[in-house]
C-alpha positions in Angstrom: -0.6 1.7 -1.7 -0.9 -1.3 -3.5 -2.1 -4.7 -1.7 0.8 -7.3 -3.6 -0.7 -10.0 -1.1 1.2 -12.3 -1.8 3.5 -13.4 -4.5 5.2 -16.8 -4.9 8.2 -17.5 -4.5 10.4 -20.5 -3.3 12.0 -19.8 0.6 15.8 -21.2 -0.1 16.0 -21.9 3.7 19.7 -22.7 3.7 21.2 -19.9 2.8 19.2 -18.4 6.0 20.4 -20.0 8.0 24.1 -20.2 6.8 23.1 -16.4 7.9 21.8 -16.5 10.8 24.7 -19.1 12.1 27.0 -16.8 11.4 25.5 -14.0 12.8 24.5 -16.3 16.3 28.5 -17.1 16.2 29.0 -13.3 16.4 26.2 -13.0 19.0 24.5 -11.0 17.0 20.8 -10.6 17.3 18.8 -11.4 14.0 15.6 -11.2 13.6 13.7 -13.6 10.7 10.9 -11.4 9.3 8.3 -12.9 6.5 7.4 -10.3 4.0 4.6 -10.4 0.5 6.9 -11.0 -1.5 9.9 -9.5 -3.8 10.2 -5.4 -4.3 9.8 -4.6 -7.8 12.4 -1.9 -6.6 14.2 -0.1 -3.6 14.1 3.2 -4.6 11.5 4.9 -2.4 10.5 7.2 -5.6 9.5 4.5 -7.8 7.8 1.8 -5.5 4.1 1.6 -4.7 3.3 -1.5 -3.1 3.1 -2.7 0.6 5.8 -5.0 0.0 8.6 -1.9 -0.2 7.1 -0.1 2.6 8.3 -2.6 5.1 11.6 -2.9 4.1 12.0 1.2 3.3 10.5 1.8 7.2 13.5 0.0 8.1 16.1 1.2 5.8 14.6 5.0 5.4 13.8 7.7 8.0 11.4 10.7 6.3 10.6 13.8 8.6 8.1 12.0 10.6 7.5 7.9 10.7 4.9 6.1 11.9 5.4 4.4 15.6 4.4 0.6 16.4 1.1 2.1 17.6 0.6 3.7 13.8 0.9 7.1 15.4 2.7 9.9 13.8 5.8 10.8 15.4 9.0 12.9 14.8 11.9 11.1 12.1 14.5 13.2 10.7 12.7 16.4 12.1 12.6 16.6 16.0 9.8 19.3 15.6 7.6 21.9 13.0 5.8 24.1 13.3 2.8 25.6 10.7 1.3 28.9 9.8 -1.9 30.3 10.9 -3.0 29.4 7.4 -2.2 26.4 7.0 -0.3 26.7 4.2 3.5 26.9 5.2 5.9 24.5 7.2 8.8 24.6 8.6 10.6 21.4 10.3 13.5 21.4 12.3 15.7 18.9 11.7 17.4 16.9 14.3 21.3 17.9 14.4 22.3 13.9 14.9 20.7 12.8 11.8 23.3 11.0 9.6 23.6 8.8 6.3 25.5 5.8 6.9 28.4 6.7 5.2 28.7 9.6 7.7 27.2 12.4 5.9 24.7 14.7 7.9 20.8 14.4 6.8 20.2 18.1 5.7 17.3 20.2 4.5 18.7 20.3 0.8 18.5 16.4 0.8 14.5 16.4 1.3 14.6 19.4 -1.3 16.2 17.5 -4.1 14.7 14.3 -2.9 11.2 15.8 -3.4 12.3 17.6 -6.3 13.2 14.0 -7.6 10.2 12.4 -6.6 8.0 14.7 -8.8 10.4 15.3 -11.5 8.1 13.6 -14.6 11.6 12.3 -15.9 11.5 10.2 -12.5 8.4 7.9 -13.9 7.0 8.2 -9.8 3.9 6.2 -10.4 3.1 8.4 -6.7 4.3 11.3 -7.7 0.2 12.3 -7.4 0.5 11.9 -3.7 2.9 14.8 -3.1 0.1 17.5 -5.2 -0.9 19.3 -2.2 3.0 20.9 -2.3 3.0 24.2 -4.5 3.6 23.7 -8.3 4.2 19.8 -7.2 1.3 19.0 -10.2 2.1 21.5 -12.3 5.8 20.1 -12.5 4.8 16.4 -12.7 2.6 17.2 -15.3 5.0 18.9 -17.5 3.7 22.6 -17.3 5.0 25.1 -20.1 5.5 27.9 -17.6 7.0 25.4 -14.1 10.4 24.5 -13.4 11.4 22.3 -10.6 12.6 24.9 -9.0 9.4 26.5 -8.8 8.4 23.4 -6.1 7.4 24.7 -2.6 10.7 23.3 -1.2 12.9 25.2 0.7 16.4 25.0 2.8 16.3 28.0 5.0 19.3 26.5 6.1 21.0 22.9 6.7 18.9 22.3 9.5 15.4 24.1 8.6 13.2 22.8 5.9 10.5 24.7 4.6 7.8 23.3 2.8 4.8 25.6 1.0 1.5 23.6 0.1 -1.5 24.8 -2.4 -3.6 24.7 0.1 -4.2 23.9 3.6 -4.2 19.8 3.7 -5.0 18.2 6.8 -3.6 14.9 6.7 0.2 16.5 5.6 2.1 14.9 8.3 0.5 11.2 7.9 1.5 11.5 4.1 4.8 12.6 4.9 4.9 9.1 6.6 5.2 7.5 3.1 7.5 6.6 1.1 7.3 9.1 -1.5 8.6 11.6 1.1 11.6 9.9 2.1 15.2 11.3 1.5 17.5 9.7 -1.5 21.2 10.4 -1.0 22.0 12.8 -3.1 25.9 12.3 -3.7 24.5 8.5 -4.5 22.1 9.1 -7.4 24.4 10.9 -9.0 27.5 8.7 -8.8 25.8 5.7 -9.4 22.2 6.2 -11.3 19.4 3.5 -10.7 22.0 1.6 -9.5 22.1 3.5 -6.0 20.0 0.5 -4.7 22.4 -2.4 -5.0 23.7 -3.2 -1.8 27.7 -2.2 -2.9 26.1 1.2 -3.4 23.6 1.4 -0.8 23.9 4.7 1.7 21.1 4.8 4.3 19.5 7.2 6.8 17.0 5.1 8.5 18.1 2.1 11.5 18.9 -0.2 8.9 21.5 -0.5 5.8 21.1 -3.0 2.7 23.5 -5.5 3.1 22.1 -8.4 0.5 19.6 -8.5 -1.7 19.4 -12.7 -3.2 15.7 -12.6 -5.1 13.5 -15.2 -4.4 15.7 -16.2 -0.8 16.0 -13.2 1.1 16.9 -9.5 1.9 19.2 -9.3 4.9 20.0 -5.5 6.7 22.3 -4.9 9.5 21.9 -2.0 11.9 23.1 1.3 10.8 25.9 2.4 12.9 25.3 5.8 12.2 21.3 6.2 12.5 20.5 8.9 15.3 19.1 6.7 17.6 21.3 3.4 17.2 21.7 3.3 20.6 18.2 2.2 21.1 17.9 0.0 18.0 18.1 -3.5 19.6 18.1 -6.0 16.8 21.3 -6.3 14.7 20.0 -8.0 11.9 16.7 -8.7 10.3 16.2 -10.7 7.2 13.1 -10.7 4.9 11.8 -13.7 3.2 9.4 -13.3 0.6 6.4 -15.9 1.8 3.8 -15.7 -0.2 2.9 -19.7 0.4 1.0 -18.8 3.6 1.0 -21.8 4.3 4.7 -23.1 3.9 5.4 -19.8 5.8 3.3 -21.0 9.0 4.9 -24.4 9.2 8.3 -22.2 9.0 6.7 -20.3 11.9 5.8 -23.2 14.2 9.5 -24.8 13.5 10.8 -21.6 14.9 12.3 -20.5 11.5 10.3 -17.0 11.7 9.3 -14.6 13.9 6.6 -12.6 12.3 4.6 -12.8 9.2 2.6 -10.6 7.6 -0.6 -13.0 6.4 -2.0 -16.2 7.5 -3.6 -18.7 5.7 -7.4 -18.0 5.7 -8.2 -21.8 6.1 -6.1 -22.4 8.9 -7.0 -19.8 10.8 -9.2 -21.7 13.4 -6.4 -24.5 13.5 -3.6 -22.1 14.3 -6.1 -20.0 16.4 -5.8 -23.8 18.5 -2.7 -24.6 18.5 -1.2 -20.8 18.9 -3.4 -19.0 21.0 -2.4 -15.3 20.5 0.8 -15.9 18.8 -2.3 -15.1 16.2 -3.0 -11.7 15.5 -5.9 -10.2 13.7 -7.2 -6.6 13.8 -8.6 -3.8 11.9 -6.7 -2.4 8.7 -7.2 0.9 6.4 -7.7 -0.9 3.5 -10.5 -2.4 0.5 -9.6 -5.9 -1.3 -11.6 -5.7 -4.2 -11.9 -6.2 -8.5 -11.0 -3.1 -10.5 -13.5 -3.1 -14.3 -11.5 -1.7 -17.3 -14.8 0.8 -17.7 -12.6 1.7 -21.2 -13.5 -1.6 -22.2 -17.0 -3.1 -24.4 -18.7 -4.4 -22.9 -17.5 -3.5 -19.5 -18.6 0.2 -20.2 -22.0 -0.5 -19.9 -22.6 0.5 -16.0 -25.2 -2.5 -16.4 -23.0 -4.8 -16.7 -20.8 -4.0 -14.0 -23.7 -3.5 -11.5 -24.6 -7.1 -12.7 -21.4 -8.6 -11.7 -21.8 -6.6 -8.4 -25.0 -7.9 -7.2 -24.3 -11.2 -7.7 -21.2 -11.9 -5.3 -21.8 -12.7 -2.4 -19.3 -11.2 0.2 -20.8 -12.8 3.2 -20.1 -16.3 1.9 -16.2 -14.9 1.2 -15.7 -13.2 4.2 -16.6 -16.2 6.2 -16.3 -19.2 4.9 -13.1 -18.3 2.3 -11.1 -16.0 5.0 -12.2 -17.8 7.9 -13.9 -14.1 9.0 -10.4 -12.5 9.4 -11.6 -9.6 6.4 -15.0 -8.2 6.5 -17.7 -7.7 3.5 -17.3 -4.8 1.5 -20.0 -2.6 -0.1 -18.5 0.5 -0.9 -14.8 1.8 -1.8 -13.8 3.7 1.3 -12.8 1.5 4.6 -14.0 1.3 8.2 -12.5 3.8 10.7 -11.1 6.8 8.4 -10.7 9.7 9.4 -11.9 13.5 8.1 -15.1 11.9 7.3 -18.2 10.2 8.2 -20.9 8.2 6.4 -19.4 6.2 3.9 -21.0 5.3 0.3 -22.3 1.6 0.1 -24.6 -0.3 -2.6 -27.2 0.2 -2.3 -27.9 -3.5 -2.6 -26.5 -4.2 0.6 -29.3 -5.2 2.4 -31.5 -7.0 -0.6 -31.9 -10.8 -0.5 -29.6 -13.1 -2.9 -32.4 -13.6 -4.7 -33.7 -10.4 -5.6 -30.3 -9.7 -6.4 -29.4 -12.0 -8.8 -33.0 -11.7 -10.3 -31.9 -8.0 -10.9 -28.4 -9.0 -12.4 -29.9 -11.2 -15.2 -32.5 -8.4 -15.9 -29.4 -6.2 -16.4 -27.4 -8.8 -18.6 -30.6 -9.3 -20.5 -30.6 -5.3 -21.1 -27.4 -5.0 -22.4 -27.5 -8.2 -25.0 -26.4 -11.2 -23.0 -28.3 -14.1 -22.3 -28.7 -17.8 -23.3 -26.9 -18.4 -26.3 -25.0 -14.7 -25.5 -22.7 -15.1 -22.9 -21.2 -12.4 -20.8 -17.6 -13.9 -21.0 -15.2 -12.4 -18.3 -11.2 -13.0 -18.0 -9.9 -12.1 -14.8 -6.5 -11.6 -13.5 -5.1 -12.1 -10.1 -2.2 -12.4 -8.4 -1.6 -16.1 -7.1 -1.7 -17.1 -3.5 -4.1 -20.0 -2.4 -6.2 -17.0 -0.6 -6.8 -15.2 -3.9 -7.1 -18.3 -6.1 -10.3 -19.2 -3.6 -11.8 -16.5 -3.6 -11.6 -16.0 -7.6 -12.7 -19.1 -8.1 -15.7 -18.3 -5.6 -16.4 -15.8 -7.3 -16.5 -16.8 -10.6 -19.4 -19.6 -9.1 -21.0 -17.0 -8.1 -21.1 -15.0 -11.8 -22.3 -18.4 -13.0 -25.4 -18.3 -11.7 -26.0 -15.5 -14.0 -24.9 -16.7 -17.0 -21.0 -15.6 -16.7 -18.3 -17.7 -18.3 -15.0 -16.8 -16.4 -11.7 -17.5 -17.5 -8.5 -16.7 -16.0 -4.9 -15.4 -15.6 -3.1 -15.8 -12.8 0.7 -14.8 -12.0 2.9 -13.3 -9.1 2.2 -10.2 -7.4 5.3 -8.2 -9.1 4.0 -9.1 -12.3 0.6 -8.5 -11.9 0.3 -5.2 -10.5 3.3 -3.7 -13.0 0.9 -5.1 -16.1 -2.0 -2.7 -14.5 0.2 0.2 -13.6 1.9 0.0 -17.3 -1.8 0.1 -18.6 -1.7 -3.5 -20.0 -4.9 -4.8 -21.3 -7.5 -6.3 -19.1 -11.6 -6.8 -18.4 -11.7 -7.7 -14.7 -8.6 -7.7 -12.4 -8.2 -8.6 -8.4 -6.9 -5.0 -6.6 -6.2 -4.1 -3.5 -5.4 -0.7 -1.6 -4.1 -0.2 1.5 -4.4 4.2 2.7 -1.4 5.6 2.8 -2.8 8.3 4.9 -5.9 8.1 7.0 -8.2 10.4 4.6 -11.1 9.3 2.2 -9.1 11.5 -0.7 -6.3 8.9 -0.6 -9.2 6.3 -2.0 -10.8 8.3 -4.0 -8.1 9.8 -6.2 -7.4 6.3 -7.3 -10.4 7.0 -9.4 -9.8 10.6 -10.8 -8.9 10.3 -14.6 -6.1 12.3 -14.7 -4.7 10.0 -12.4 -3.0 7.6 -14.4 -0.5 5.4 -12.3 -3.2 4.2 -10.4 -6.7 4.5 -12.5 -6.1 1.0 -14.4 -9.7 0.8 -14.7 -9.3 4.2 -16.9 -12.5 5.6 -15.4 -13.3 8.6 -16.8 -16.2 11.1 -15.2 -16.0 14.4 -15.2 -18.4 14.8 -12.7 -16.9 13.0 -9.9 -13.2 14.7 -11.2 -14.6 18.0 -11.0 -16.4 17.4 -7.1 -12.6 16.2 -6.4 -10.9 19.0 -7.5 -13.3 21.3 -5.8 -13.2 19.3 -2.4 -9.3 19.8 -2.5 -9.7 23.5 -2.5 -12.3 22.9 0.2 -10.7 24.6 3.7 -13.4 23.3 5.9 -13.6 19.5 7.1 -16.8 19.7 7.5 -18.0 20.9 4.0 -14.8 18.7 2.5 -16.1 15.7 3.8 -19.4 17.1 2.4 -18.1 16.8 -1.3 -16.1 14.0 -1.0 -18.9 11.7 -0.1 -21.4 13.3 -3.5 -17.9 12.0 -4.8 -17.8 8.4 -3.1 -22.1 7.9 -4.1 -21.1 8.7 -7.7 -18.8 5.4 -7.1 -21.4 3.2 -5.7 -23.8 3.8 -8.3 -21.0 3.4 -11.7 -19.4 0.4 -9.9 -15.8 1.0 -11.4 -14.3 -1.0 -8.9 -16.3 -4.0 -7.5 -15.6 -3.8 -3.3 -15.4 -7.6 -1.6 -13.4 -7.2 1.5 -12.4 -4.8 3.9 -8.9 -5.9 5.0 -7.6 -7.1 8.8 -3.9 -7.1 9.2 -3.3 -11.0 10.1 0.3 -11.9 11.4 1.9 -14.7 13.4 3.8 -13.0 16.1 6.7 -15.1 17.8 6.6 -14.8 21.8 9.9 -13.7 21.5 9.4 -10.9 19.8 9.0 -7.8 22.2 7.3 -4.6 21.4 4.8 -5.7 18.4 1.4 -3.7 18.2 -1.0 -4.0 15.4 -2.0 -0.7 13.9 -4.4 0.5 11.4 -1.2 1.6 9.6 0.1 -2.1 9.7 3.7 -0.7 10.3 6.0 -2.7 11.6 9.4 -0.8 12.0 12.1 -3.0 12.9 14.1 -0.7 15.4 11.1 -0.8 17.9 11.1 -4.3 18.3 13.7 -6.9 20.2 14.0 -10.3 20.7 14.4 -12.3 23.7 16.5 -15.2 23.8 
């Protein structure tokens, strides 16, 4: 899902802590929670950034969810079971499960909710992600002879949930995790429309309910009476604030003003690291920071050009001196530690001297008609937070060098990444992508042409589309991961996206707060955590 790290917005403190007064007075406990930023939206079918998935682990159970450890564990369904071939599911769900207005979770609600979700009148910008179902693809994309009916989505009955798939997909139950699985409430959408969100309207199956929703201050949820498993959900409350001033949102950190984070600010690292100890938290994370190249785009078609560009960035120098070495350099698309695969695709650059590199990269320019008195003139968008605004401007020193003139665009992370996904004109944009599911497939379909919520870059090869249709018809892991990677080289070589990190998830973790464990997953649901006092 998308990276939104991390939008700014102003942190209207008082009316916090007006909340949490009230809520002490009530001995209540409330837990103060630092998120990206703002969701473009609450409704789990339409969102696609990292930002959302916090708030909808707390506020929306799917059939499984993803445990403080990242592990995949039973939600509404207490078990499954799947046929010899792989092909066919059926989940049992739990008789306790509930809605918050007292309604029992049934199979028909993950039937229409997943009719919903790839329903092309929906607009799901993920509705991609849910392909492996039968006829899921053929109904997003409109087929003449498909109905929705015709999705492999069954109710054998209220508790039993049967679920037919194209083919057999081993990472199902991880992408059942996400958000584009999770149940709607029927009787909701239809009453109320798009306005099923707002907090009057809000009906929930997951620990948490939507109680306010003040944009730019907070989000605040209170604990679902009804969930399944109240009875174990310790915390009360938990408000979000958007923080994407790092910085402003560590000070609020130290004062005792938050418990939790969800960045850090790259350049105080070592300070914090002092002053902290291992209140700071930094581990591994399944995910690339990186530029996407409108490859649509003169001159930015030219593979020259973009392997120019490439060469010349030096990720080293980023990694270390720009995020204090909290991310990692990245040469290639596909992250550290995923799984159903093995050697990943890299540049094959990675090893050459700066100089030989940028010696190669003005050879390149020169071949495609830029030079002295021809400038290669690049505008590049990000998202603004002080950690992006360094490293762009790094970057664009380092393009410099080569005879680059960089200009740029800068605005907050709801804006930026809706101008992308709406297709919005571009030449060279800061990205991000954080795996949904721990498979190479969930990086590289980002670059298959049909796929257009999330192929801003409009690369178009028919090669590489036709090794990923033919890998997802591929039964074997072995031979899968086989294609996939011819799939992943084709990327290294035509540079569509330009790789410069590999993320860390990097939080500031209250000792008050009980139960935290960092996960490749970075999931953080609320109702495993607790507070002391």
């Amino acid at each position: 899902m998308f990276d939104v790290t991390r939008r700014a917005a102003p942190f209207l403190l008082a009316a916090a802590l007006a909340i949490s007064g009230a809520a002490t007075a009530a001995a209540q406990v409330v837990f103060h929670r630092g998120n990206d930023g703002d969701p473009e939206t609450l409704d789990a079918h339409k969102t696609s950034t990292v930002t959302e998935a916090h708030l909808l682990r707390d506020l929306s159970e799917g059939l499984v969810i993803h445990s403080m450890k990242g592990e995949v564990v039973p939600g509404v369904a207490e078990s499954w079971t799947m046929s010899p071939d792989g092909k066919t599911y059926l989940f049992k769900l739990r008789s306790t499960a509930k809605w918050s207005n007292g309604d029992p979770v049934t199979a028909s609600d993950f039937v229409f909710s997943l009719r919903r979700m790839v329903n092309p009148e929906t607009g799901a910008k993920y509705a991609n992600i849910l392909y492996p179902i039968l006829n899921a693809e053929k109904i997003n994309k409109a087929a003449a002879d498909t109905k929705l009916d015709d999705l492999g989505v069954k109710a054998i009955d209220e508790r039993t949930l049967e679920l037919k798939l194209e083919r057999p997909t081993p990472y199902l139950l991880e992408l059942l995790t996400h958000q584009s699985g999770l149940p709607v409430h029927p009787a909701s959408v239809a009453k109320f429309g798009k306005d099923f969100v707002k907090p009057e309207n809000w009906v929930s199956n997951g620990a948490y309910v939507l109680k306010e929703f003040v944009p730019n201050s907070h989000i605040r949820l209170d604990k679902n009476k009804a969930f399944h498993d109240a009875a174990n959900v310790k915390i009360d409350t938990v408000i979000y604030y958007p923080s994407s001033d790092l910085a402003a949102a560590a000070r609020r950190f130290q004062a005792g003003e938050l418990h939790l984070t969800t960045d850090i600010p790259a350049d105080q690292i070592k300070q914090l690291r002092e002053k902290l100890g291992d209140q700071v938290k930094v581990g591994p994370y399944l995910g690339t920071y990186f530029l996407i190249i409108n490859s649509a785009k003169k001159p930015f078609d030219d593979v020259r050009v973009r392997r120019a560009l490439s060469l010349v960035i030096d990720r080293e120098f980023i990694a270390d001196e720009i995020w204090s070495g909290t991310m990692l350099p990245a040469y290639g698309v596909i992250p550290p530690n995923i799984g159903n695969y093995g050697e990943r695709a890299e540049a094959d650059f990675k090893n050459a001297s700066p100089l030989d590199r940028e010696d190669e990269a003005k050879k390149l320019l020169a071949a495609a008609g830029f030079g002295p008195g021809v400038p290669l003139k690049v505008q590049l968008r990000y998202n603004t937070t002080d950690n992006n605004r360094r490293t762009m401007i790094a970057i664009a020193e380092q393009w410099k060098a080569i005879g680059v003139e960089t200009s740029f665009i800068n605005t907050d992370g709801k804006t930026h990444f809706a101008f992308l996904r709406d297709g919005g004109d571009f030449d060279v944009a800061r990205y991000g992508w954080i795996g949904d599911y721990s498979d190479p497939q969930n990086f590289l379909f980002l670059f298959q042409s049909d796929n257009t919520g999330f192929n801003s870059g409009k690369y178009d090869n028919p090669t590489f589309d036709k090794l990923m249709k033919t890998a997802a018809d591929e039964v074997d892991l072995v031979k899968r991961a086989a294609i996939l990677r011819e799939a992943d080289a084709i990327l290294a070589a035509d540079v569509p996206w330009i790789p410069i990190l590999y993320y860390s998830t990097k939080n500031l973790v209250s000792p008050k707060l009980v139960g935290f464990e960092q996960n490749l997953r970075g999931a953080i649901p609320t109702r495993f955590l607790s507070l002391k006092p």
